[in-house]
C-alpha positions as CSV (number, residue, x, y, z in Angstrom):
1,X,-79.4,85.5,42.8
2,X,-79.1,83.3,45.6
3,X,-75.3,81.8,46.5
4,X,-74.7,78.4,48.2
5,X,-71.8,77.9,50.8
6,X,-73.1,74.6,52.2
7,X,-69.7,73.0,52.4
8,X,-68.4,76.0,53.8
9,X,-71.0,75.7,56.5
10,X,-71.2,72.2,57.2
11,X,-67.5,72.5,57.7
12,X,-67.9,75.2,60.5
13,X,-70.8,73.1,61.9
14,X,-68.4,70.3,62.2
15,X,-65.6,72.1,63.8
16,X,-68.1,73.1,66.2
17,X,-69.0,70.0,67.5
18,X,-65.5,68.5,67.8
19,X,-64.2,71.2,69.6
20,X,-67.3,71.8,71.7
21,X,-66.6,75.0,72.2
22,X,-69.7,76.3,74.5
23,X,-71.3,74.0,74.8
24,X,-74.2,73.2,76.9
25,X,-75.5,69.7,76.1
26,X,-73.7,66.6,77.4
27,X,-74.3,63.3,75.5
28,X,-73.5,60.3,77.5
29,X,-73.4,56.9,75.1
30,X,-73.0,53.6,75.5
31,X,-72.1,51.6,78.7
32,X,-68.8,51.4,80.8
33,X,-66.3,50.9,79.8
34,X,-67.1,51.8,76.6
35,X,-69.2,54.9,77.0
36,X,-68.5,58.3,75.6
37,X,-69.5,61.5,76.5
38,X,-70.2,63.7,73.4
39,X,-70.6,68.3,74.0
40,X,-73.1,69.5,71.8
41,X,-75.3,72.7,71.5
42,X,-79.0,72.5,72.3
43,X,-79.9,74.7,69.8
44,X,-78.7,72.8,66.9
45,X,-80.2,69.7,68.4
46,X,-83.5,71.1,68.9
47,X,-83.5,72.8,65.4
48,X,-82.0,69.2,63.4
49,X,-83.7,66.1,65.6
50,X,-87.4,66.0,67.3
51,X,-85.6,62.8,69.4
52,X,-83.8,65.5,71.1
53,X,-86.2,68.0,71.3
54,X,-88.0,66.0,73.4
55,X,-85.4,64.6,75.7
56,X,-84.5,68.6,76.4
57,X,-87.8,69.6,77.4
58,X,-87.7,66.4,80.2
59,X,-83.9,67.5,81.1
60,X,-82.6,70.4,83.3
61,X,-79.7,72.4,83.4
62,X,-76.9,71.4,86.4
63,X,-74.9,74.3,88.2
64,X,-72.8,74.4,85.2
65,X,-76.0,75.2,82.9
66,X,-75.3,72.0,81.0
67,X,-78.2,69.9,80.2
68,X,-77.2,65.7,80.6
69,X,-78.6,62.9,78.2
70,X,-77.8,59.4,78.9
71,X,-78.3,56.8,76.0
72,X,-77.0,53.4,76.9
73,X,-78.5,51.1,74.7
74,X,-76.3,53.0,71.7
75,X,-73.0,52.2,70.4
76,X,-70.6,54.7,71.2
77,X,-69.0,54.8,67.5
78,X,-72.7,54.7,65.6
79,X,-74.0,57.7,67.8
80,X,-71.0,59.6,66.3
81,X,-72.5,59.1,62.6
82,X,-75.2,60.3,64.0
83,X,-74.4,63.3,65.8
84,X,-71.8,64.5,62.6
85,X,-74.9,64.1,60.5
86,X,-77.0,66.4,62.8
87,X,-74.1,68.7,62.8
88,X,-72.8,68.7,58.9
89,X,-75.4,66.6,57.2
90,X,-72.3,64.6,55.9
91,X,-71.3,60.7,56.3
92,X,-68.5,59.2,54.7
93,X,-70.0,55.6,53.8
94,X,-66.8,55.0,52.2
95,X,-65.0,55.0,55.9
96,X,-67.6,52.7,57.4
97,X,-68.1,49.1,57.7
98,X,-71.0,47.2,56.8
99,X,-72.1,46.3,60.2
100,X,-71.9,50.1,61.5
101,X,-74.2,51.0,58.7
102,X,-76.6,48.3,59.7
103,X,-76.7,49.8,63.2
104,X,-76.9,53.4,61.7
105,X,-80.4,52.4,59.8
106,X,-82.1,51.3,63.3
107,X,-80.6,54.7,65.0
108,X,-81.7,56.5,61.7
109,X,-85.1,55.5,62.5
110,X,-85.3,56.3,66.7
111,X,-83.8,60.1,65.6
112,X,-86.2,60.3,62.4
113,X,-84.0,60.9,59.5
114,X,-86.1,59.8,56.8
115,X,-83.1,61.0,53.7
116,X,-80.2,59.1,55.8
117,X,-82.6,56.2,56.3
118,X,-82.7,55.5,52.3
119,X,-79.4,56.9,51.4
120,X,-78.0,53.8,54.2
121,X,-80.3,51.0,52.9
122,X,-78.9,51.8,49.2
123,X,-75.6,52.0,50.3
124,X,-75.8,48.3,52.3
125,X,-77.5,47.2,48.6
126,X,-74.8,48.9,46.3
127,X,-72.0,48.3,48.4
128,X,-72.6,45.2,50.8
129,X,-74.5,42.8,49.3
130,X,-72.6,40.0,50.1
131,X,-72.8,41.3,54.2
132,X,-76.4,41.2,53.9
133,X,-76.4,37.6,52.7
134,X,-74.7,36.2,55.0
135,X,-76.6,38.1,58.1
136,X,-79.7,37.3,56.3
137,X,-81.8,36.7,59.4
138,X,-80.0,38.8,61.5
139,X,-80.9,42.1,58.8
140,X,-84.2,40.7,57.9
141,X,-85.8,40.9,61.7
142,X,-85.1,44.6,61.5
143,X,-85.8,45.2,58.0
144,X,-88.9,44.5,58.4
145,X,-89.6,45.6,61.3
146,X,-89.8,49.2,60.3
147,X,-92.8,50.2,57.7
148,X,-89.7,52.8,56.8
149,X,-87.5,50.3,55.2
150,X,-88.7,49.7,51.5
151,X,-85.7,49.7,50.1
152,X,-84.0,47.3,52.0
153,X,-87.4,45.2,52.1
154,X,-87.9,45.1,48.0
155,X,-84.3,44.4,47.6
156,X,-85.2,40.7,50.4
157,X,-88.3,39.9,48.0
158,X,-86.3,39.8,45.0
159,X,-84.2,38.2,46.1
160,X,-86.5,35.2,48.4
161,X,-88.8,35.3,45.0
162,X,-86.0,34.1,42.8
163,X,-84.3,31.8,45.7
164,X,-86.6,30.6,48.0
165,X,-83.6,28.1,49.1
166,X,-81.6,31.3,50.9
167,X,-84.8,31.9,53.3
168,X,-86.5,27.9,53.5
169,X,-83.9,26.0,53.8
170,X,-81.5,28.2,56.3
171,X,-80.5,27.1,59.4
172,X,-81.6,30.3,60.3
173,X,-85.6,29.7,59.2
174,X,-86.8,29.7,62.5
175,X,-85.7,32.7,63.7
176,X,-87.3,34.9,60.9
177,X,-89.8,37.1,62.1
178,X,-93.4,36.5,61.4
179,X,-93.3,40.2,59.5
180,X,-90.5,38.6,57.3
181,X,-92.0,35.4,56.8
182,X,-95.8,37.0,55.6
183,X,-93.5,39.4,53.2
184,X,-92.1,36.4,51.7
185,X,-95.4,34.4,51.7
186,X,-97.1,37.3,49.9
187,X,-94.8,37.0,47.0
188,X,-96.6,36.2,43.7
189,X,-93.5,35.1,41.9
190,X,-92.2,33.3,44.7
191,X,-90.4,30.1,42.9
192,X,-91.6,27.3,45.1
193,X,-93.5,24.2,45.2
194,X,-96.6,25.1,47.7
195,X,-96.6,21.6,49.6
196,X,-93.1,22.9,50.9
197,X,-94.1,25.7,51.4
198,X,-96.5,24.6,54.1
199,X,-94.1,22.4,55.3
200,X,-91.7,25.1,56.2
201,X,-94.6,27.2,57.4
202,X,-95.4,24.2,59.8
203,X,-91.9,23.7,61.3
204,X,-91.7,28.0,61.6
205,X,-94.6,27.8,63.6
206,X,-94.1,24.6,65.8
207,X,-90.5,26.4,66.4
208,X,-92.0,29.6,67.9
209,X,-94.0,26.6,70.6
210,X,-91.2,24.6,71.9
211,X,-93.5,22.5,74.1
212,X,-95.3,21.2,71.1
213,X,-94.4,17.9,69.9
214,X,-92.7,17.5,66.5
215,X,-95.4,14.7,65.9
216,X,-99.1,16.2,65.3
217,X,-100.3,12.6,65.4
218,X,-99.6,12.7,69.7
219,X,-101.1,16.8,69.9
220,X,-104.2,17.4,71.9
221,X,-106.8,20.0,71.0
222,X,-105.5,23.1,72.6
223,X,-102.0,21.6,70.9
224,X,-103.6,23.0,67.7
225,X,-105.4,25.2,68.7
226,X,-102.0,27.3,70.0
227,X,-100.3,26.4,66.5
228,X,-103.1,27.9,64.7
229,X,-103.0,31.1,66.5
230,X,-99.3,31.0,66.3
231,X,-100.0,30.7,62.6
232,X,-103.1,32.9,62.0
233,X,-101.6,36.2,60.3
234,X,-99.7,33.5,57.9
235,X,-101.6,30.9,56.9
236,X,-104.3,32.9,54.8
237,X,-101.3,33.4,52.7
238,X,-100.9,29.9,51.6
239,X,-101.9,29.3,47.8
240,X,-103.9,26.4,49.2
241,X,-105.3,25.2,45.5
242,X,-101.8,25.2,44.2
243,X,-101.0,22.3,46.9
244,X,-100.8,18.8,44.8
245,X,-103.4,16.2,45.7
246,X,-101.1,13.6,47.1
247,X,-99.7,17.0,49.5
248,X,-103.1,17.4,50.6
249,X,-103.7,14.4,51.6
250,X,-100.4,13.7,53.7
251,X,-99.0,16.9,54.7
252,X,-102.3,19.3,55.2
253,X,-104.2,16.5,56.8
254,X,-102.5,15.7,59.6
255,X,-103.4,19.7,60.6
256,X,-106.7,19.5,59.6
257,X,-107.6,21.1,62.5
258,X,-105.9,24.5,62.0
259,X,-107.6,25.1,58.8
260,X,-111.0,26.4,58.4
261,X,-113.8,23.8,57.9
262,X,-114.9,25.2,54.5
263,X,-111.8,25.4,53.1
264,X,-110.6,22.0,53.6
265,X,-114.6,20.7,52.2
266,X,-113.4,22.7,48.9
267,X,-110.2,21.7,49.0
268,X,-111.8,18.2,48.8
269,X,-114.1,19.2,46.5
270,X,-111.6,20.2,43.9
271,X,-110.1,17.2,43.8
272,X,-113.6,14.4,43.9
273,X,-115.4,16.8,41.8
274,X,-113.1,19.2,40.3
275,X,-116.0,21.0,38.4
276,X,-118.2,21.9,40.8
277,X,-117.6,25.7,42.0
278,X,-115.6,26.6,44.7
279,X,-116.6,29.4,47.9
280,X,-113.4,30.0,50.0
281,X,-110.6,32.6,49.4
282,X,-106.8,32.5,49.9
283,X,-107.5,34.7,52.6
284,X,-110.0,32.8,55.3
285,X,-111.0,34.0,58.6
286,X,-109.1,31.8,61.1
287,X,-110.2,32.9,64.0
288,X,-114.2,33.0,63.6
289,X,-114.4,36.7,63.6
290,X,-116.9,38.3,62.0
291,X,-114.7,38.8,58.2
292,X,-117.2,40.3,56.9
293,X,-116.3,43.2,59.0
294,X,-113.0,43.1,57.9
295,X,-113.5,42.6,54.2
296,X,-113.9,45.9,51.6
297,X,-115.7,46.5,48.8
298,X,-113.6,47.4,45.9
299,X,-114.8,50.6,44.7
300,X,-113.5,49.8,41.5
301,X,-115.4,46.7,40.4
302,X,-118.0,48.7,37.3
303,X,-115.5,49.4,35.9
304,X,-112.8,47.2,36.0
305,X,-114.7,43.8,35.6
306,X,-116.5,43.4,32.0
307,X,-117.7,39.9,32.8
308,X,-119.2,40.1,28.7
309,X,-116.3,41.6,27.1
310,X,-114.1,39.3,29.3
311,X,-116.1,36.1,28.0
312,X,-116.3,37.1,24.6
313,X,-112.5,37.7,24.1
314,X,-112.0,34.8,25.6
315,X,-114.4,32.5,23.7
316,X,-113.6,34.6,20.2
317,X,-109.8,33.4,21.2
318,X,-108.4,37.0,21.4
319,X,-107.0,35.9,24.4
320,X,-105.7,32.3,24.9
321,X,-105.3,31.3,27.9
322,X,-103.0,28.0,26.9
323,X,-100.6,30.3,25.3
324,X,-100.3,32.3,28.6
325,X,-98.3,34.7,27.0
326,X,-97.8,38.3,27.8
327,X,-99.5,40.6,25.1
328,X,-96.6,43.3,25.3
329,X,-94.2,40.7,25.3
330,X,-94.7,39.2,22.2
331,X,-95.5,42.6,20.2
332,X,-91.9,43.5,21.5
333,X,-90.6,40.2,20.6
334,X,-90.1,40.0,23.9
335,X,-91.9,36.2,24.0
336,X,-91.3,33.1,26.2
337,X,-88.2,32.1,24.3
338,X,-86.4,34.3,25.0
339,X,-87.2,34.4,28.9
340,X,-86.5,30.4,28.8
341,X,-83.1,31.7,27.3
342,X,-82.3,34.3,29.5
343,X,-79.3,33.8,32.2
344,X,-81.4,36.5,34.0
345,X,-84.6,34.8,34.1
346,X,-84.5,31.3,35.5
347,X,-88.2,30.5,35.8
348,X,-91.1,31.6,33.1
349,X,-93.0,34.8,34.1
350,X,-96.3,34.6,35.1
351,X,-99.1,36.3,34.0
352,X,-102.5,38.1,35.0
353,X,-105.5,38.8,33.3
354,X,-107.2,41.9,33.0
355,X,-110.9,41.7,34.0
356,X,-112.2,45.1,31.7
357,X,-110.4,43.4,28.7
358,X,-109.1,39.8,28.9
359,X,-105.9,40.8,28.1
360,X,-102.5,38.9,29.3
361,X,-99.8,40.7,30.6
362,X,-96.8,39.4,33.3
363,X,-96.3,41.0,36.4
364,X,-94.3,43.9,38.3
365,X,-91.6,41.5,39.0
366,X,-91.2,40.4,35.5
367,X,-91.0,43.0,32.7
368,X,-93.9,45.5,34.4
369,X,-96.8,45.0,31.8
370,X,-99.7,44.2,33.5
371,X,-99.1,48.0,35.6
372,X,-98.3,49.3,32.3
373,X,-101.3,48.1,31.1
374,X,-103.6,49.7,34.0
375,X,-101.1,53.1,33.8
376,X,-102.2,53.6,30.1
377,X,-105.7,52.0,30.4
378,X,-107.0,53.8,33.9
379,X,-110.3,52.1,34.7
380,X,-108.8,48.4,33.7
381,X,-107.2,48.3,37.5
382,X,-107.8,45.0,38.6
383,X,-105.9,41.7,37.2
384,X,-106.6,38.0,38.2
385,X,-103.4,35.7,38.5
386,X,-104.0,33.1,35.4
387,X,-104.3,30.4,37.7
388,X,-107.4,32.2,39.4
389,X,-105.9,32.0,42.9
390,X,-105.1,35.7,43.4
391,X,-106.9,39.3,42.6
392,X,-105.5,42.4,42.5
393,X,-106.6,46.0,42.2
394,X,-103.9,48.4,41.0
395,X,-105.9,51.8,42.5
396,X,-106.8,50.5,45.6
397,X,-103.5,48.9,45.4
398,X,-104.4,45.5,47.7
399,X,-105.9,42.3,47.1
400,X,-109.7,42.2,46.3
401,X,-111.3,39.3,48.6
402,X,-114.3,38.1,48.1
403,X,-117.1,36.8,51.1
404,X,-120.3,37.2,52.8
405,X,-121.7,38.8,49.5
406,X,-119.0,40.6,48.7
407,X,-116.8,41.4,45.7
408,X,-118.8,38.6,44.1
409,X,-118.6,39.6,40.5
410,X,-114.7,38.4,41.1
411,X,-116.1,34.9,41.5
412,X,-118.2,34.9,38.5
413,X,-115.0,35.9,36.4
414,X,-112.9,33.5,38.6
415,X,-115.5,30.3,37.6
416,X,-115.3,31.1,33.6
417,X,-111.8,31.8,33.8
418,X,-111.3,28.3,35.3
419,X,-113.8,26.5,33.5
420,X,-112.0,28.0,29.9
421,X,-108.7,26.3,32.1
422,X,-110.3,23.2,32.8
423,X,-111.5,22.7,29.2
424,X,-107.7,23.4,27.9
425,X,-105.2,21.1,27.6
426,X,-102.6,20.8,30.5
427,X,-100.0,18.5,29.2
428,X,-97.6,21.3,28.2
429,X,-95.3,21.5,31.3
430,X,-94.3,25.5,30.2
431,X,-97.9,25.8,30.6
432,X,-98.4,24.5,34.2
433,X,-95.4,26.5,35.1
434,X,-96.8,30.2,33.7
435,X,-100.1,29.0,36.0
436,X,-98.2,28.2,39.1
């Protein structure tokens, strides 16, 4: 039988450290006048923290056998979080302002304390929200930053998805960072109209390049040509084909030059002769690299696209794609209603189509029922967005691109779906909104 005296221990731990009794590790944090020397034991610190580890080896011991670290770029009162936590594995949130525990999460990070990492990013959630939205940038920059910081980063999407307003329309917009801004761009519930989204993508971009003009019309060729490598990690993120006609013509064209020459022919080509087949992706290669070298094929096409199955269902009408209507949904009485009735819910959910079965279901940031779908059904793992703009495969768990001969059964189920589109009726306006 095994007998816990944790507290007990931490407790002594802590002592141990605020009286520094023998110790042979001197701390120095922060800069004058502010700086603070902390004692601490070298063998706690190389058995809690690989930071210090590796700042031991490089150190040596003075006359006095005491080992000196110097951190400056640390504030004094976050290092002493810190160093309690290394010490007692303890920290009182409750005791600590919102802006300490922002600091903590970068300092988390540099020391490699994945458990205080998450435990601080739900506390900022649970217990500051209201700090995070008014240092939205500030939090965002870092946020996202760090591959580490899911919490913190899942909590921003919700939030940009159901209010683009608090991201696009800040005065803080320009200072986003690009990681931030593709996060947000990548969004497929994002509730925005796609001509403004380019617009804000435009003025993000011409911000980062303050030499360049506000007026594209008085630009030379290098002008665009430093725009559109400002812009290349974002711009194969616009939902091009959801951009209106009229947008097309007088907010894309005047940056014609950024966009890849086959993408704007079919973007011309949808709207002269709409039912012709288009060739370009979402995702284009803007800087004339070989993509083909970049793109994958998705393991998981044989059996996760039934192009017959998938034409018959949807010519039999077990699935109707005017209805749009998630499958689950309705069998729980769960239908679109209710959604348009929800104070939760301000905006209908959209919905994806499984390509093994045809079947409708709306997304992870609705009510989950398309990943539900593929968790009970395994091989059905890739969905197409209803409006035929997006694939995804849930078990490779990334977008499926198509080009160069690749991935090109997606575009045979991509040109039926939208032809069955085309030969619907759009003048429903809830429809138009569960396709865009």
């Amino acid at each position: 039988m095994e007998t816990e005296f944790f507290k007990k221990l931490s407790s002594d731990l802590t002592n141990l450290l605020e009286n520094g009794e023998d110790y042979n590790v001197a701390i120095e944090v922060g800069q004058m006048p502010n700086s603070q020397i902390f004692k601490a034991h070298s063998i706690i610190l190389n058995s809690r923290c690989s930071y210090f580890r590796e700042k031991l080896t490089k150190a040596s011991y003075d006359e006095n056998n005491v080992k000196k670290i110097c951190i400056p770029n640390i504030p004094a009162k976050a290092f002493e979080i810190i160093i309690k936590y290394i010490y007692g594995s303890i920290v009182s949130f409750d005791k600590i302002y919102a802006s300490a525990i922002f600091d903590l999460l970068s300092l988390a990070s540099e020391f490699g304390f994945e458990d205080l990492i998450n435990i601080a990013q739900s506390q900022l959630i649970e217990n500051h929200a209201s700090w995070i939205r008014r240092n939205f940038a500030k939090v965002s920059k870092i946020c996202f930053e760090f591959d580490n910081f899911k919490i913190l980063q899942e909590f921003y999407n919700n939030i940009v998805a159901k209010h683009p307003s608090t991201v696009f329309d800040s005065k803080d917009f320009e200072n986003f960072s690009e990681k931030s801004l593709i996060s947000f761009l990548k969004l497929d519930n994002l509730q925005m109209d796609e001509g403004k989204i380019w617009d804000q993508v435009i003025k993000w971009g011409i911000a980062q390049n303050p030499d360049l003009d506000s007026n594209p019309g008085q630009w030379s060729n290098a002008n665009f040509t430093t725009l559109k490598n400002t812009l290349k990690n974002c711009l194969p993120h616009i939902r091009y084909f959801q951009i209106a006609g009229k947008d097309i013509i007088e907010k894309l064209y005047p940056y014609q030059q950024i966009i890849e020459p086959n993408l704007w022919k079919d973007l011309m080509t949808k709207f002269i002769a709409p039912e012709k087949a288009i060739t370009s992706t979402i995702f284009d290669d803007f800087e004339n690299e070989s993509l083909n070298d970049v793109i994958e094929i998705c393991p998981h096409l044989k059996d996760a696209v039934k192009i017959p199955k998938l034409k018959k269902n949807l010519k039999n009408g077990s699935t109707n794609l005017m209805d749009a209507q998630c499958r689950k949904c309705i069998s729980q009485d769960e239908g679109v209603q209710e959604t348009l009735n929800s104070e939760e819910e301000e905006v209908l959910p959209q919905m994806w189509l499984c390509l093994a079965c045809g079947k409708l279901h709306c997304s992870r940031y609705d009510k989950k029922h398309a990943i539900q779908h593929f968790e009970e059904n395994g091989s059905h793992s890739i969905i197409m967005k209803l409006d035929a703009t997006e694939t995804w495969c849930y078990s490779c768990d990334k977008v499926v691109i198509t080009s160069y001969g690749k991935n090109q059964v997606i575009n045979q189920a991509r040109n039926f779906i939208l032809k069955v589109l085309k030969s619907g009726s759009f003048e429903n306006n809830d429809i138009r909104s569960k396709l865009g």
